[in-house]
C-alpha positions, 0 to 999 in steps of 0.5 A: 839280986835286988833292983837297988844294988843292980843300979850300984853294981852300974854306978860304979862302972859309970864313974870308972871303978873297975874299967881297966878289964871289961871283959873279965869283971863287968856283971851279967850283961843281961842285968846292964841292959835290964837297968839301962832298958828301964831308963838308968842313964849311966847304964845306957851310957855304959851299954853305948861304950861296950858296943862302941869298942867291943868290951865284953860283947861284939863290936856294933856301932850300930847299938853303941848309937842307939845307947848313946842316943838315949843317954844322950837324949837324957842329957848325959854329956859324955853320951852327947859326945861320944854320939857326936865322934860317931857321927863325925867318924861316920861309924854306923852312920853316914859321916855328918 
């Protein structure tokens, strides 16, 4: 599968296409977290959701933060948001 249709297959998913059942349609994690590892701001923001709420993978706050952080740090508003939630919650950080 080409990189160009990986990065499709991630924008759909990031404008909500297909959302309602995670754990049954998302595609191959292993190709999210490639895109979202070469910089792809919506993959990295949709990485941070699936750990945040343990859709198709193992709850971890912990990687939701770092996933957030660098969507965030991109200038991705729902990751700026859900990053600050985080902190006001304190999930997988000190409440701040």
């Amino acid at each position: 599968m080409n990189t160009l249709l990986k990065k499709m297959m991630v924008a759909l998913l990031a404008f909500g296409i297909g959302q309602a059942v995670w754990a049954d349609d998302v595609p191959d994690l292993q190709k999210i977290l490639w895109v979202a590892e070469q910089g792809y701001v919506p993959a990295q923001y949709i990485l941070g959701v699936m750990y945040a709420d343990g859709e198709g993978v193992r709850q971890d706050y912990a990687e939701a933060l770092k996933w957030y952080r660098k969507a965030a740090e991109q200038g991705d508003a729902r990751a700026q948001s859900d990053l600050g939630l985080m902190y006001a919650n304190g999930q997988g950080v000190r409440q701040d």
